[in-house]
mmCIF file of the N, C-alpha and C atoms, coordinates in Angstrom:
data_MODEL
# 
_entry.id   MODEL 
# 
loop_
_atom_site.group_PDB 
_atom_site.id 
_atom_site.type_symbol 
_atom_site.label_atom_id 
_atom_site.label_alt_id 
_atom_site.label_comp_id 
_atom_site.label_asym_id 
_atom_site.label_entity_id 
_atom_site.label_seq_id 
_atom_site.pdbx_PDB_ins_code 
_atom_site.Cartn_x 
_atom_site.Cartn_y 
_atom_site.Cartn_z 
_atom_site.occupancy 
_atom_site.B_iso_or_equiv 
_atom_site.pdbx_formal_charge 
_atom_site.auth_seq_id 
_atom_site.auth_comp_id 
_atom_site.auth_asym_id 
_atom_site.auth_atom_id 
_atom_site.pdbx_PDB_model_num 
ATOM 1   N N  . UNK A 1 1  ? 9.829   7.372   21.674 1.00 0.00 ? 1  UNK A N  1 
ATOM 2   C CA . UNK A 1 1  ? 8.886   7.190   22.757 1.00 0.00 ? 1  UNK A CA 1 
ATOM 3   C C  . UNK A 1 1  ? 7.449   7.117   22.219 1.00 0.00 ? 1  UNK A C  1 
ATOM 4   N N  . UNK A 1 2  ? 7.372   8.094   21.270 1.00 0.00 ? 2  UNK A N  1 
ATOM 5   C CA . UNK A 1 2  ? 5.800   8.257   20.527 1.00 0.00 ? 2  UNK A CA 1 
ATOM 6   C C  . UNK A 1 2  ? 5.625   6.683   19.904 1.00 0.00 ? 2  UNK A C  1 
ATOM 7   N N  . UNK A 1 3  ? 6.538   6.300   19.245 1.00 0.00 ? 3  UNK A N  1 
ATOM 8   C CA . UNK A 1 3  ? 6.243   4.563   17.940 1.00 0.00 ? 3  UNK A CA 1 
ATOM 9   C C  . UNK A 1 3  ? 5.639   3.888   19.515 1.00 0.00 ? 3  UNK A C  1 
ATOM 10  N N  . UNK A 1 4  ? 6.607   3.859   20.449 1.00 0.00 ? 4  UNK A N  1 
ATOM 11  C CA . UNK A 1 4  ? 6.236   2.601   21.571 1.00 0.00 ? 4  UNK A CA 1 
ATOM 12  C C  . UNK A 1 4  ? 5.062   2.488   21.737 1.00 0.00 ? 4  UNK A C  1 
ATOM 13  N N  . UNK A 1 5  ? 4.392   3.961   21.891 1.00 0.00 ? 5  UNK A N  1 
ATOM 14  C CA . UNK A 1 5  ? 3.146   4.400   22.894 1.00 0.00 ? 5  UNK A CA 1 
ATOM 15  C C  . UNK A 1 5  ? 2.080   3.585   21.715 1.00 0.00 ? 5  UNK A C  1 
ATOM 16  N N  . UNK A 1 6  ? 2.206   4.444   20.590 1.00 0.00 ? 6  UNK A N  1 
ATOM 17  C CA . UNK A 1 6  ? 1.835   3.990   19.509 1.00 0.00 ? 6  UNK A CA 1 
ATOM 18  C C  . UNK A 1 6  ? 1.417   2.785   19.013 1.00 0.00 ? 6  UNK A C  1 
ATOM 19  N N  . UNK A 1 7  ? 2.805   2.127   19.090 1.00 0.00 ? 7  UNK A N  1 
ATOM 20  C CA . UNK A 1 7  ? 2.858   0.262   19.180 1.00 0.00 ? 7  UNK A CA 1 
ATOM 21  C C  . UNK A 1 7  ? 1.939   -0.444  19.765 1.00 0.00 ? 7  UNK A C  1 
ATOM 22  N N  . UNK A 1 8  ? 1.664   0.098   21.138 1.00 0.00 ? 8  UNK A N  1 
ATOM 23  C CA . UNK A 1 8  ? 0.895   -0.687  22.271 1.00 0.00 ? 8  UNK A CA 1 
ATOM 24  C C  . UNK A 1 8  ? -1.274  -0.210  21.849 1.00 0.00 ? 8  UNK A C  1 
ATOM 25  N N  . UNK A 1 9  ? -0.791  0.569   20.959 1.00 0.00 ? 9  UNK A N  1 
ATOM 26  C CA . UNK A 1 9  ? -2.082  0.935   21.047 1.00 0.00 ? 9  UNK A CA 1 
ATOM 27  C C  . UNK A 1 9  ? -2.620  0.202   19.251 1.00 0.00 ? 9  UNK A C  1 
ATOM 28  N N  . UNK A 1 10 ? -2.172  0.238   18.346 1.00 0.00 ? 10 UNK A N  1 
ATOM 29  C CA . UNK A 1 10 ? -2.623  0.295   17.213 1.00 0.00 ? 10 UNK A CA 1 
ATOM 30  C C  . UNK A 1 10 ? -2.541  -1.217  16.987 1.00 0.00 ? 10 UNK A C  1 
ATOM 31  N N  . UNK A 1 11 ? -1.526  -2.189  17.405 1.00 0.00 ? 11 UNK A N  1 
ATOM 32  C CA . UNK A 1 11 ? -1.517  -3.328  17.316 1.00 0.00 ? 11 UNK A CA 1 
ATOM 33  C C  . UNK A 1 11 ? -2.928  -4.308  17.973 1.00 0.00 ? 11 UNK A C  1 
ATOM 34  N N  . UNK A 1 12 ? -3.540  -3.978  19.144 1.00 0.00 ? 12 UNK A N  1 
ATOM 35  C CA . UNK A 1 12 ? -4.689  -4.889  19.107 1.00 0.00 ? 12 UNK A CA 1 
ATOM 36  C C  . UNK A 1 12 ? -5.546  -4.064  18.591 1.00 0.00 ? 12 UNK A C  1 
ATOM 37  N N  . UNK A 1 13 ? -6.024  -3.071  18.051 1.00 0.00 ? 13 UNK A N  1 
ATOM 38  C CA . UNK A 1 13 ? -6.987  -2.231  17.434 1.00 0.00 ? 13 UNK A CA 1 
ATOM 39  C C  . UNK A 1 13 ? -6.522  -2.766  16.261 1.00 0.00 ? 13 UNK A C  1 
ATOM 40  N N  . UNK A 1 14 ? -5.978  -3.207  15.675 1.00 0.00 ? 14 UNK A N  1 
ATOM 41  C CA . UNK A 1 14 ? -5.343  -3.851  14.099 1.00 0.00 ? 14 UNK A CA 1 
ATOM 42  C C  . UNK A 1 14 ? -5.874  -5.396  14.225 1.00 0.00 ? 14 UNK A C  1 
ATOM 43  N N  . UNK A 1 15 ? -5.736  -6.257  15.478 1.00 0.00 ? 15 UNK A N  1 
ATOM 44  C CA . UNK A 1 15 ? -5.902  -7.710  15.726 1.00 0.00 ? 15 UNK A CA 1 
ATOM 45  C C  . UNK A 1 15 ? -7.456  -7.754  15.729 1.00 0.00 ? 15 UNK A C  1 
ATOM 46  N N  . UNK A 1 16 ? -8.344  -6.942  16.439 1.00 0.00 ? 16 UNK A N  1 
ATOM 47  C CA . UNK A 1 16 ? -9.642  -6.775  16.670 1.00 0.00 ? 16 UNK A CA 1 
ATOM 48  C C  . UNK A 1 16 ? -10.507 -6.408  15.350 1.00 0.00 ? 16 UNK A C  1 
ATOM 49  N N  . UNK A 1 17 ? -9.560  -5.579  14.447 1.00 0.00 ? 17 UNK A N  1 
ATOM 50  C CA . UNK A 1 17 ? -10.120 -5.489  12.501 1.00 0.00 ? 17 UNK A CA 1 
ATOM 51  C C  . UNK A 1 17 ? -10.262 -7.215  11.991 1.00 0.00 ? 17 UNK A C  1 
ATOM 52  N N  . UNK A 1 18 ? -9.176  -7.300  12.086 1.00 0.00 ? 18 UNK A N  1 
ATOM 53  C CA . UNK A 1 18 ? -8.751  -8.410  11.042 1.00 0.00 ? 18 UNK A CA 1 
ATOM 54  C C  . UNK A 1 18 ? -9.018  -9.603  11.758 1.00 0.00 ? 18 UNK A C  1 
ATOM 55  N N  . UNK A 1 19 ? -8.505  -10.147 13.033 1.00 0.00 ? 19 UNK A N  1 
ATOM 56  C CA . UNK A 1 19 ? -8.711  -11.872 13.382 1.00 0.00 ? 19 UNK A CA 1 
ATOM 57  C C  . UNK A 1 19 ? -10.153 -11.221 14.306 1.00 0.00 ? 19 UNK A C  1 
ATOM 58  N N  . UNK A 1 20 ? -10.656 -10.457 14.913 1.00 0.00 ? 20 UNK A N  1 
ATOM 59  C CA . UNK A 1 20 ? -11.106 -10.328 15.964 1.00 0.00 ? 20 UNK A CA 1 
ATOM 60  C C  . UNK A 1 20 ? -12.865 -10.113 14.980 1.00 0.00 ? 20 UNK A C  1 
ATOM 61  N N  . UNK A 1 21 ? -13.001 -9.354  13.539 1.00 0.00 ? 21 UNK A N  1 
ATOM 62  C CA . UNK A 1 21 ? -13.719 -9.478  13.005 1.00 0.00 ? 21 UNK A CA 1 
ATOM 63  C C  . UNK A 1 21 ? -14.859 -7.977  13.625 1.00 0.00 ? 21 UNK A C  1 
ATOM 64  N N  . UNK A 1 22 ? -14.103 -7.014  13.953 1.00 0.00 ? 22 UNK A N  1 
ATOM 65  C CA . UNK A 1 22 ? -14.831 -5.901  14.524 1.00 0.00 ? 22 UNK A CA 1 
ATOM 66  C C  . UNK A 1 22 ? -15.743 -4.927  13.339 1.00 0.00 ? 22 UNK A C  1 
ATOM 67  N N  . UNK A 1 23 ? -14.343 -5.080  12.415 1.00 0.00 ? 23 UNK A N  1 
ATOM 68  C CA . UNK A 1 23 ? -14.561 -4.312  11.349 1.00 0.00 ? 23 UNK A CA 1 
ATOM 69  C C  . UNK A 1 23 ? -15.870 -4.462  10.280 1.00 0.00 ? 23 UNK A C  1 
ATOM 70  N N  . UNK A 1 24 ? -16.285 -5.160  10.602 1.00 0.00 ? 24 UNK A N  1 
ATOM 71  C CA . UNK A 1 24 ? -17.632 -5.733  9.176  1.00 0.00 ? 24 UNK A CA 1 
ATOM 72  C C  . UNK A 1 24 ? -19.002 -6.073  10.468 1.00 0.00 ? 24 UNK A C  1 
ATOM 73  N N  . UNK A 1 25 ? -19.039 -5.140  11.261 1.00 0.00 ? 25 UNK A N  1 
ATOM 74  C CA . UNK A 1 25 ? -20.282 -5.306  12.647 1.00 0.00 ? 25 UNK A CA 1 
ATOM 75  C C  . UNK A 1 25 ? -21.372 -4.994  11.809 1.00 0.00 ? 25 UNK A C  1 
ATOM 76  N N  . UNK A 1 26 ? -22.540 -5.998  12.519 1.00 0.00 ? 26 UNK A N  1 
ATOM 77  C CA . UNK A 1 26 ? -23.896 -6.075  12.173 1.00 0.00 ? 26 UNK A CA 1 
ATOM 78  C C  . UNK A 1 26 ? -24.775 -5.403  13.308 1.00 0.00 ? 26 UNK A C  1 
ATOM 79  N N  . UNK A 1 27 ? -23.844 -5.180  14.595 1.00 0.00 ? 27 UNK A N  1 
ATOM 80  C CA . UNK A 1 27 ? -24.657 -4.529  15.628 1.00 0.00 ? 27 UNK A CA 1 
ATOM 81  C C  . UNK A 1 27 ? -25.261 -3.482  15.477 1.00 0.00 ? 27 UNK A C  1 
ATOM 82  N N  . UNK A 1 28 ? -26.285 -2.915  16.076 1.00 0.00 ? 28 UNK A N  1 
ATOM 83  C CA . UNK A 1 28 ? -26.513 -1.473  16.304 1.00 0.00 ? 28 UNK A CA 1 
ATOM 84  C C  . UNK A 1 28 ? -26.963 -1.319  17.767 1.00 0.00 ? 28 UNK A C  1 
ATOM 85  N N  . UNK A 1 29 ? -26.689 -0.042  18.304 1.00 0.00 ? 29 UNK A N  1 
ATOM 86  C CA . UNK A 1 29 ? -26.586 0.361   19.316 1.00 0.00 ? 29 UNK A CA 1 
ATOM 87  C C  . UNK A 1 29 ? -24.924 0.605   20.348 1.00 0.00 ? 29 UNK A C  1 
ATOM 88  N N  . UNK A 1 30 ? -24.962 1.649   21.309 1.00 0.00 ? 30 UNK A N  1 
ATOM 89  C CA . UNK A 1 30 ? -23.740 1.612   21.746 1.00 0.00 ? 30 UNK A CA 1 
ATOM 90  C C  . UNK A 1 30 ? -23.513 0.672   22.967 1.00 0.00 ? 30 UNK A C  1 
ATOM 91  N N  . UNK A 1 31 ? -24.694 0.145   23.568 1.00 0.00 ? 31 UNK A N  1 
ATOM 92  C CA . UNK A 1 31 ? -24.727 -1.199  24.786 1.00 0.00 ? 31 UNK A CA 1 
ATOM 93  C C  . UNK A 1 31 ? -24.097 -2.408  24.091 1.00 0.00 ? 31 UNK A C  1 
ATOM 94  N N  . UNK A 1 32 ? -24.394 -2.893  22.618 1.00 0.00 ? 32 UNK A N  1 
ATOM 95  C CA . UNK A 1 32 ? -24.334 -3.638  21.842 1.00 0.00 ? 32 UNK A CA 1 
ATOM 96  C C  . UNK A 1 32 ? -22.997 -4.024  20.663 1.00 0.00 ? 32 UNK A C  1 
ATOM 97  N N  . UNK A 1 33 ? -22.188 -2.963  20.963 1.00 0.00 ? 33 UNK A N  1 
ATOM 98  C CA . UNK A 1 33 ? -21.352 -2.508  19.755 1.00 0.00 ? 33 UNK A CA 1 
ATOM 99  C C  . UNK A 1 33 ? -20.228 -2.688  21.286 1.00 0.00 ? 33 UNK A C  1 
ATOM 100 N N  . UNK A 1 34 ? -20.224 -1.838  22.255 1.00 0.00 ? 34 UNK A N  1 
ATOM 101 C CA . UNK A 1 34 ? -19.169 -1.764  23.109 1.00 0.00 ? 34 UNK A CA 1 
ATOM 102 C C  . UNK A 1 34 ? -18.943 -2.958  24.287 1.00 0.00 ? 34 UNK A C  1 
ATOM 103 N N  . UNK A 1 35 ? -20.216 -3.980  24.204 1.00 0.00 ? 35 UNK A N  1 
ATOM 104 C CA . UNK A 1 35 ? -20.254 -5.532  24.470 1.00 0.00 ? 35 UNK A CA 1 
ATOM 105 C C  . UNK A 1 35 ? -19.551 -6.730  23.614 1.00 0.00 ? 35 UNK A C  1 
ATOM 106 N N  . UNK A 1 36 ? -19.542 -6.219  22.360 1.00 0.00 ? 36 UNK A N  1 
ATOM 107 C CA . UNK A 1 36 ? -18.457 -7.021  21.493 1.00 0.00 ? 36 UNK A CA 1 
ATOM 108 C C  . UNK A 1 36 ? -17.351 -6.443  21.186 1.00 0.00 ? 36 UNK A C  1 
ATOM 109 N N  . UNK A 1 37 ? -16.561 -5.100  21.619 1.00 0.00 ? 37 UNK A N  1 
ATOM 110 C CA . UNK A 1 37 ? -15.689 -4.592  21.756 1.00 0.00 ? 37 UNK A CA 1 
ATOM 111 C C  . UNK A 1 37 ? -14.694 -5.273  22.790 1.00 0.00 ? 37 UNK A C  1 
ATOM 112 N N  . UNK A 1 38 ? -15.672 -4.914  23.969 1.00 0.00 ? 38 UNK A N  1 
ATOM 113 C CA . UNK A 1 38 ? -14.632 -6.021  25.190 1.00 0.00 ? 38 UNK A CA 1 
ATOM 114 C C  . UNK A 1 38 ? -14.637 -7.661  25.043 1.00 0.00 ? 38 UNK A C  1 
ATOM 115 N N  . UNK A 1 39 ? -15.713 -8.213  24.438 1.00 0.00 ? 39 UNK A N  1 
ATOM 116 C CA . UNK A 1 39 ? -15.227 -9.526  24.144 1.00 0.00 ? 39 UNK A CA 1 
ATOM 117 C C  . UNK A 1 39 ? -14.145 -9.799  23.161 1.00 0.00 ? 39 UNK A C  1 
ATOM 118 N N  . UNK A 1 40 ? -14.503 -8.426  22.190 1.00 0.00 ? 40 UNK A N  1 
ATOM 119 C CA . UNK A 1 40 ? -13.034 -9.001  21.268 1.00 0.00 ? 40 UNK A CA 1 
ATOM 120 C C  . UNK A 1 40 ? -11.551 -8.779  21.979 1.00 0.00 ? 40 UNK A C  1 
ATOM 121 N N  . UNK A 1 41 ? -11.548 -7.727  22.658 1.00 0.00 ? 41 UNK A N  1 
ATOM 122 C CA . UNK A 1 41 ? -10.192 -7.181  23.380 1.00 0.00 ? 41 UNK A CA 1 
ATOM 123 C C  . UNK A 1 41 ? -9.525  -8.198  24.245 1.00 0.00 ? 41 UNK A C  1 
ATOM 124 N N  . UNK A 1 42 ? -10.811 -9.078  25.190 1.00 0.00 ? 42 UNK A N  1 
ATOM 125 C CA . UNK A 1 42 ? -10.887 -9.874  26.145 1.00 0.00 ? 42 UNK A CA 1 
ATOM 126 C C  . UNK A 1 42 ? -10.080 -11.219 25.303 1.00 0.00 ? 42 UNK A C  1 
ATOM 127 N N  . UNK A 1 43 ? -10.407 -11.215 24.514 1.00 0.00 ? 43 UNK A N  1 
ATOM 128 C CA . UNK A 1 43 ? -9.969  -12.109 23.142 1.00 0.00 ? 43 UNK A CA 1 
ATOM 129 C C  . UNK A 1 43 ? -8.122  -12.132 22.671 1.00 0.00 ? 43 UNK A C  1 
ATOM 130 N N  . UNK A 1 44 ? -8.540  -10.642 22.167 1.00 0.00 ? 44 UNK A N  1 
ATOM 131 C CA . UNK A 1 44 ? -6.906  -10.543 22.283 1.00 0.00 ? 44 UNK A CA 1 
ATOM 132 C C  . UNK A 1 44 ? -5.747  -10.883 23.194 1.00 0.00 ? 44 UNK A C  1 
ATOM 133 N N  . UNK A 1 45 ? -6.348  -10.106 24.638 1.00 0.00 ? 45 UNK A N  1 
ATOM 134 C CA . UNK A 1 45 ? -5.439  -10.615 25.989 1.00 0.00 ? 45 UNK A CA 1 
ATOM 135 C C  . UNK A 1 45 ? -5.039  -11.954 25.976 1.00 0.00 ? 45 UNK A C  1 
ATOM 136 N N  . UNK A 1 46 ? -5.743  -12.543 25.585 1.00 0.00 ? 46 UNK A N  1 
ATOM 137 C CA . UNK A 1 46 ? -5.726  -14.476 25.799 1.00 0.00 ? 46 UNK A CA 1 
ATOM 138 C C  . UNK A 1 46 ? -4.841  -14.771 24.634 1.00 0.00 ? 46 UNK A C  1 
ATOM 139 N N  . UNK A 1 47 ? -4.779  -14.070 23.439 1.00 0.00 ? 47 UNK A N  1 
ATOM 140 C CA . UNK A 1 47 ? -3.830  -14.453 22.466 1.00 0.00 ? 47 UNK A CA 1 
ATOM 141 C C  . UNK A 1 47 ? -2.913  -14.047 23.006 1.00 0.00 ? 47 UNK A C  1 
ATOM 142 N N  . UNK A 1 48 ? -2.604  -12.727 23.717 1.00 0.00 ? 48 UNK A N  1 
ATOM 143 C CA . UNK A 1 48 ? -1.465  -12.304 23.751 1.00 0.00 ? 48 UNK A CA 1 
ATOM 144 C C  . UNK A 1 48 ? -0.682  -12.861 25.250 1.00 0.00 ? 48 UNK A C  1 
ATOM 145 N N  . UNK A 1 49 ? -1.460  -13.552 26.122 1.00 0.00 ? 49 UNK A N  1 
ATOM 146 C CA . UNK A 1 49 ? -1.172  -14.026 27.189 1.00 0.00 ? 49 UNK A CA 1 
ATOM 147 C C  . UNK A 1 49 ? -0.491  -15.523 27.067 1.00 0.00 ? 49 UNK A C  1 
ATOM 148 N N  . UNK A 1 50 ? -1.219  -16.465 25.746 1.00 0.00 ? 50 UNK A N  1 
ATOM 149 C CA . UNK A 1 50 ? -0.948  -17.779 25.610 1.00 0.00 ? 50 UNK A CA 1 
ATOM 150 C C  . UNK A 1 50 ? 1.003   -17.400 24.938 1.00 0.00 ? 50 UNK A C  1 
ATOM 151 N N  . UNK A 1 51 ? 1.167   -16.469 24.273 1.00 0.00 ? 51 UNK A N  1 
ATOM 152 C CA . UNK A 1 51 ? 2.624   -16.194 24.464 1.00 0.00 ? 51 UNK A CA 1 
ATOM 153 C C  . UNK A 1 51 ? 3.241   -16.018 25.039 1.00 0.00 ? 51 UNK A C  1 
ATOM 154 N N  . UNK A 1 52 ? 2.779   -15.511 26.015 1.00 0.00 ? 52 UNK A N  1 
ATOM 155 C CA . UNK A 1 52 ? 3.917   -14.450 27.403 1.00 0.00 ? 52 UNK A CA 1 
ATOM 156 C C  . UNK A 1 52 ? 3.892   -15.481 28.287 1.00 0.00 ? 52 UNK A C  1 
ATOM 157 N N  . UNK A 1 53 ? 3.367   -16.623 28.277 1.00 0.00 ? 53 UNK A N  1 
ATOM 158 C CA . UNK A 1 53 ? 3.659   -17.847 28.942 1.00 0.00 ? 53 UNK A CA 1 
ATOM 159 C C  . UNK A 1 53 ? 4.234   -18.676 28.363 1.00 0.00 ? 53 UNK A C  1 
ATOM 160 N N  . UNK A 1 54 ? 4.628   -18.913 27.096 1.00 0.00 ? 54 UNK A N  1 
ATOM 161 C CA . UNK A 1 54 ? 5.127   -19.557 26.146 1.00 0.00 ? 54 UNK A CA 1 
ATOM 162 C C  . UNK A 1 54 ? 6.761   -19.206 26.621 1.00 0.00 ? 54 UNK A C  1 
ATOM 163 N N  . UNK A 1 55 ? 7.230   -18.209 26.735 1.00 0.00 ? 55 UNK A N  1 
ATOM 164 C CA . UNK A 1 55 ? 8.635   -17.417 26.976 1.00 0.00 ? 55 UNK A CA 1 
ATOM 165 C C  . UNK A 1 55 ? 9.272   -17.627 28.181 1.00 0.00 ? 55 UNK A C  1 
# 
């Protein structure tokens, strides 16, 4: 039950490092930092949505 919970959480926090480009931020501030947080997440959904329509 813990891997699932797990699963759902570490996998776009892993997509948002690496394709999403979170990890190497030039921002400062927390208005500024948590504005490209939801665009990247917002980001992910759409990757992960253009599949779940694919099926």
């Amino acid at each position: 039950m813990l891997q699932k919970r797990r699963k759902k959480i570490e996998e776009p926090l892993g997509w948002a490092k690496t394709v999403g480009l979170t990890a190497p931020t030039m921002l400062r501030g927390t208005e500024r930092l948590s504005a490209q947080f939801t665009m990247t997440m917002a980001n992910c959904n759409l990757a992960r949505l253009t599949k779940l329509l694919a099926t």
